[in-house]
FIKOL-733935 format. One line per 8 residues: their letters; for each residue x, y, z of N, C-alpha, C. Coordinates in pm, 1 decimal. Example, Ala and Ser with C-alpha at 12.3 -4.5 7.8 and 13.67 -1.06 7.14 Angstrom:
<rodos>
as> 1319.0/-569.0/780.0/1230.0/-450.0/780.0/1320.0/-330.0/780.0; 1285.0/-225.0/708.0/1367.0/-106.0/714.0/1290.0/3.0/787.0
</rodos>
This chain:
<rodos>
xxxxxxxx> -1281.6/5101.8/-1596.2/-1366.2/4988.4/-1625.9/-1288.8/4856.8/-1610.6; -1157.9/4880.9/-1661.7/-1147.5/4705.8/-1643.8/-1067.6/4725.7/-1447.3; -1035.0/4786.3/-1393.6/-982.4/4800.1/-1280.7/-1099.1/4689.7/-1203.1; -1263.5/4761.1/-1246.3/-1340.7/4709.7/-1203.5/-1391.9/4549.5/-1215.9; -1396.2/4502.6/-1340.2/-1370.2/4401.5/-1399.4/-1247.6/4289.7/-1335.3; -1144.2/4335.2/-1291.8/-1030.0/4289.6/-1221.6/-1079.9/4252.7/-1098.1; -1106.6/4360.3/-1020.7/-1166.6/4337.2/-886.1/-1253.0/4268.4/-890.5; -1368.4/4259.1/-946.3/-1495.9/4147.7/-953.5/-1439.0/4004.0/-1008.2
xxxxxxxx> -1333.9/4006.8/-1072.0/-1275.5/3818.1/-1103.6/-1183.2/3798.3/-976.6; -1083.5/3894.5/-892.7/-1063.7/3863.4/-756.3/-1119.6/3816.3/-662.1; -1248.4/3886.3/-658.3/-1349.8/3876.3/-520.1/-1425.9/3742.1/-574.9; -1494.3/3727.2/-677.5/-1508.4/3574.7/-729.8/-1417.1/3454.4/-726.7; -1305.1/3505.8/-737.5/-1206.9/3351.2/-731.7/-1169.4/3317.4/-599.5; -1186.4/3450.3/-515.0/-1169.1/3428.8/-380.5/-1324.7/3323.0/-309.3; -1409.5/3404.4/-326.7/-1559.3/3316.6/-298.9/-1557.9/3185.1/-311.5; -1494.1/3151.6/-479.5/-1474.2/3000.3/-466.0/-1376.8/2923.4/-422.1
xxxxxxxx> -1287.2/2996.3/-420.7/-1187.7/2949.6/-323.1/-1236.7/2880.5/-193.1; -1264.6/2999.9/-125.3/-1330.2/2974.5/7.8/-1425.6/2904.6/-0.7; -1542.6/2850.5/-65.7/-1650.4/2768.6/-68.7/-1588.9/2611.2/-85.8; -1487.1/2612.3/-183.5/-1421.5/2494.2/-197.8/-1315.5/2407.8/-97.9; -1289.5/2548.7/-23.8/-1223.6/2510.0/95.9/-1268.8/2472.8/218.8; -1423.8/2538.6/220.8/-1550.7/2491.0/322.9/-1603.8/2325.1/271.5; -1629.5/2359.3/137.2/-1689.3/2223.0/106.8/-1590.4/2070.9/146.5; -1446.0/2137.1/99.1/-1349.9/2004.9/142.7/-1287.7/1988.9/336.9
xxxxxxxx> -1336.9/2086.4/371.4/-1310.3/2066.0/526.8/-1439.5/1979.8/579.4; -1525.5/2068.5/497.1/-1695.5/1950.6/579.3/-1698.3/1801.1/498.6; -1661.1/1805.3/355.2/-1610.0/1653.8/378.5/-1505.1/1544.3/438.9; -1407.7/1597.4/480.1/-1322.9/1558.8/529.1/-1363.5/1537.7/714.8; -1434.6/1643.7/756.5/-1515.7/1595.5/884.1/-1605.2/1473.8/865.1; -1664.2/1466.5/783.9/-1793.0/1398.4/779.1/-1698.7/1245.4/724.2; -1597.8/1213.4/641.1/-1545.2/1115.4/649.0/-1509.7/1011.6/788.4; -1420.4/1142.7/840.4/-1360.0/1096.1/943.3/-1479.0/1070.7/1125.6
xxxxxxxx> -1590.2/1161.1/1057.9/-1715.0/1121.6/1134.8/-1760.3/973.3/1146.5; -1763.3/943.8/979.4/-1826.4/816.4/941.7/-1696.6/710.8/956.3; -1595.2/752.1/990.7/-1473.3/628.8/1007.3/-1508.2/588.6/1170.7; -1511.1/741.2/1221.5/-1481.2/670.3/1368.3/-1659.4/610.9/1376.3; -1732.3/626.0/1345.7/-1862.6/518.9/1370.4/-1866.7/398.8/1314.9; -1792.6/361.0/1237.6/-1810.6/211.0/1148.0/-1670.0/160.0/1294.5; -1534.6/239.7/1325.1/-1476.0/130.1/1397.0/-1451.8/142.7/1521.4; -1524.5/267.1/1623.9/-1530.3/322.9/1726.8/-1472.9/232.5/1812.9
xxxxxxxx> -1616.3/113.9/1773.8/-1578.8/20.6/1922.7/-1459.8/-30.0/1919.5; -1381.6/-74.2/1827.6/-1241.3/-151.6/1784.8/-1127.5/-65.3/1827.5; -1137.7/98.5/1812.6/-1049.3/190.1/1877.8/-1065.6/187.3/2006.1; -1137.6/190.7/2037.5/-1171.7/191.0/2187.5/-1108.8/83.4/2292.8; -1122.7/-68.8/2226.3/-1093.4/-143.9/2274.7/-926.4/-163.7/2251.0; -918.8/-81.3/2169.5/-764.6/-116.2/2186.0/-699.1/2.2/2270.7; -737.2/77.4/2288.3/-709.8/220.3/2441.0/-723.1/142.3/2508.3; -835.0/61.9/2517.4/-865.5/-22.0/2659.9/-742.1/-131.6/2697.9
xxxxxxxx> -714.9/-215.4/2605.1/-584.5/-335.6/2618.8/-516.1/-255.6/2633.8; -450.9/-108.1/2564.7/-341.7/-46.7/2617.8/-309.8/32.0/2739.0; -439.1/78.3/2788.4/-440.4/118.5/2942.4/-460.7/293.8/2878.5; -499.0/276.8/2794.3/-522.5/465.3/2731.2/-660.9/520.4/2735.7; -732.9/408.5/2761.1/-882.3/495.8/2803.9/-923.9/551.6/2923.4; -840.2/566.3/2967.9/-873.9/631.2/3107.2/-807.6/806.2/3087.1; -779.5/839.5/2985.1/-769.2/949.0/2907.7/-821.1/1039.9/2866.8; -967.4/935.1/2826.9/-1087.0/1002.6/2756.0/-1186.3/996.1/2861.6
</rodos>
């Protein structure tokens, strides 16, 4: 019984583990989503003065 008990708080801490590790990767996309749209054009233009957009 508790073997079982053991295994079921493993496989749970793992779940949230992993959910917490999904949840902070999709925020961390979605930051860096919303960075490059607020200064896209400003990166861009500076590839451009540096001769680096011809890269992309």
């Amino acid at each position: 019984m508790f073997t079982l008990m053991k295994t079921s708080d493993l496989h749970a801490r793992t779940i949230t583990a992993a959910l917490l590790g999904i949840i902070g990767l999709g925020a961390a996309t979605g930051l860096a989503f919303a960075g490059w749209m607020e200064h896209g054009p400003g990166i861009f233009m500076s590839l451009i003065q540096s001769g680096l957009a011809w890269c992309f």
